[in-house]
C-alpha positions in Angstrom: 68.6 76.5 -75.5 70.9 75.4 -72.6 69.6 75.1 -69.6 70.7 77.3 -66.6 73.5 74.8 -65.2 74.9 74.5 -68.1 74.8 78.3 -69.1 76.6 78.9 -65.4 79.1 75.9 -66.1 79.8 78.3 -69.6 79.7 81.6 -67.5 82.4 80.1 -65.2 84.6 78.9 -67.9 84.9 82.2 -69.5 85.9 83.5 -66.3 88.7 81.7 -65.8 89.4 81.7 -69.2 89.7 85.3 -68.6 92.2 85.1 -65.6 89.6 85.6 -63.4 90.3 82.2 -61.6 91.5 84.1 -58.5 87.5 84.7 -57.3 85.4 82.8 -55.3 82.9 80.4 -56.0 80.3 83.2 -53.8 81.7 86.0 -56.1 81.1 84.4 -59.3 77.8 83.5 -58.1 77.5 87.1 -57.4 78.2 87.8 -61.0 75.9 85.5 -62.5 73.1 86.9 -60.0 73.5 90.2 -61.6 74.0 89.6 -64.7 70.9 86.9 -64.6 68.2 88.3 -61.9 65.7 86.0 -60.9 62.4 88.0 -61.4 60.8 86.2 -58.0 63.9 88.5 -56.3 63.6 91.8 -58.5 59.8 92.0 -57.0 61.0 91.2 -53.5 63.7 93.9 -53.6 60.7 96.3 -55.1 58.8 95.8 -52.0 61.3 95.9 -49.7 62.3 99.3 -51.5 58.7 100.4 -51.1 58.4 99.8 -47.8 61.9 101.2 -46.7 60.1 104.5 -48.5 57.1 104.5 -46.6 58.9 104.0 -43.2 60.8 106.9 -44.1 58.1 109.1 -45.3 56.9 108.5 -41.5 54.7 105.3 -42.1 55.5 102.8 -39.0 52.7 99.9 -40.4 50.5 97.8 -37.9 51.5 96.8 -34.7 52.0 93.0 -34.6 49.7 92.3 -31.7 47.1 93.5 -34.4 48.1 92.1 -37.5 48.5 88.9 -35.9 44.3 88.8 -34.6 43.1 90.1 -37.5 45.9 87.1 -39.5 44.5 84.3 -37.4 40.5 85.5 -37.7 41.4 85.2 -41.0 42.7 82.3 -41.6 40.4 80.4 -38.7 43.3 80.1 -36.2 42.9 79.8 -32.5 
């Protein structure tokens, strides 16, 4: 199985092979991104989506000040 370089040197190729020459390095790394999504990513985006949901169904979270205390009790930090 090639590795993932050599799968995006491949991916790249076929691109221009394709004519596609005329895009940018940042958009065909677009197009690998979403054609190959980094798991790590797809859970971050899940949270951020869940949280963008509960700030809009009226949840506002902790204030800072208190989540910072209750952080540094925690974790034994003056």
């Amino acid at each position: 199985m090639p590795n993932e370089l050599t799968s995006f040197h491949t991916f790249i190729g076929e691109r221009i092979a394709r004519g596609e020459d005329s895009l940018s390095p940042e958009d065909v790394l677009d197009l690998w991104r979403d054609q190959h999504p980094d798991p790590a990513m797809e859970d971050a985006t899940e949270a951020i989506r869940e949280a963008l949901d509960d700030f809009a169904a009226g949840d506002r979270g902790r204030p800072i000040a208190e989540f910072d205390r209750e952080f540094r009790q925690r974790h034994g930090l003056s």
